[in-house]
C-alpha positions in Angstrom: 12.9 -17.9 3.8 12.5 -14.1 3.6 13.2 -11.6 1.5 14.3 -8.3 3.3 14.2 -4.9 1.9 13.1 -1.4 1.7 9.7 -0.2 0.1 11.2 1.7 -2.3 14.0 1.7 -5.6 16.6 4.0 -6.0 18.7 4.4 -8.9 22.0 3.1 -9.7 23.2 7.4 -10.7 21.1 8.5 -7.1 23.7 5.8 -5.2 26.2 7.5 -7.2 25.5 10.7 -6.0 25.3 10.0 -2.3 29.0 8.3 -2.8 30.0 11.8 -4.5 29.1 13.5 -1.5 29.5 11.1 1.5 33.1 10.6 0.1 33.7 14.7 -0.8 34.6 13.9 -4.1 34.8 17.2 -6.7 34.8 17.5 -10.2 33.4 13.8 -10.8 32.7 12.9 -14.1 30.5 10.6 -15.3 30.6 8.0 -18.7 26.7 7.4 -19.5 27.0 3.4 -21.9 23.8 2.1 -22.2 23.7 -0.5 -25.1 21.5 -2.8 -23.2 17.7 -0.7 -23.0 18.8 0.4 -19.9 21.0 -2.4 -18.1 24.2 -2.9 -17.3 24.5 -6.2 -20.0 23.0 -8.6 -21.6 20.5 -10.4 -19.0 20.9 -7.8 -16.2 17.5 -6.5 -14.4 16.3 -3.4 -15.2 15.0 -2.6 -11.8 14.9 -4.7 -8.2 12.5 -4.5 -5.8 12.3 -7.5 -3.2 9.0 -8.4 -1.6 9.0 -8.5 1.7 5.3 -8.7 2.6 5.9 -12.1 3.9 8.4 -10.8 6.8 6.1 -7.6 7.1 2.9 -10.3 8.3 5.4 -11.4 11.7 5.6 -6.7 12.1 9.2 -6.2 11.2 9.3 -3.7 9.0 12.5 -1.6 7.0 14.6 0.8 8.9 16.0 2.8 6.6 14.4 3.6 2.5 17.1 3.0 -0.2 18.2 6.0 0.2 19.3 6.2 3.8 20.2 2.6 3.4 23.0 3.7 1.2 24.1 6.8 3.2 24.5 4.5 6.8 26.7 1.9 4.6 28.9 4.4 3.7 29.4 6.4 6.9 29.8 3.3 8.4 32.6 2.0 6.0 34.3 5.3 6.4 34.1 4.7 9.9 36.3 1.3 9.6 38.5 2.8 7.1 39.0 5.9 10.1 39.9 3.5 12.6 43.2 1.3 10.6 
């Protein structure tokens, strides 16, 4: 069993962002709760960050950083959504 993931973290408004502007959205506005020390509820993570020196001994390594990760899913759903 591996796990498989970037290197890096992003944050939960930083995805938000890249939907805003993959998707062309204006005049977003955003609701800020946090009643939990920074999590979504009661027994969510704060941060995740998977290990995957295990994989990384065999030379894969991640294509894409959080980030990009993020930015291909999107394109990519846009692209399925282009083609019905």
């Amino acid at each position: 069993i591996f796990n498989v993931g970037s290197d890096d973290k992003i944050t939960v408004s930083s995805i938000a962002d890249i939907l805003i502007q993959e998707l062309g959205l204006r005049n977003v506005e955003r609701n800020y709760i946090d009643n939990h020390n920074g999590r979504g509820w009661t027994g969510d993570i704060k941060e995740f960050l998977l290990d995957s020196s295990k994989i990384k001994k065999f030379g894969w390594t991640p294509k894409y950083n959080s980030k990009d990760a993020v930015i291909q899913t999107v394109r990519d759903f846009l692209k399925t959504i282009d083609r019905k």
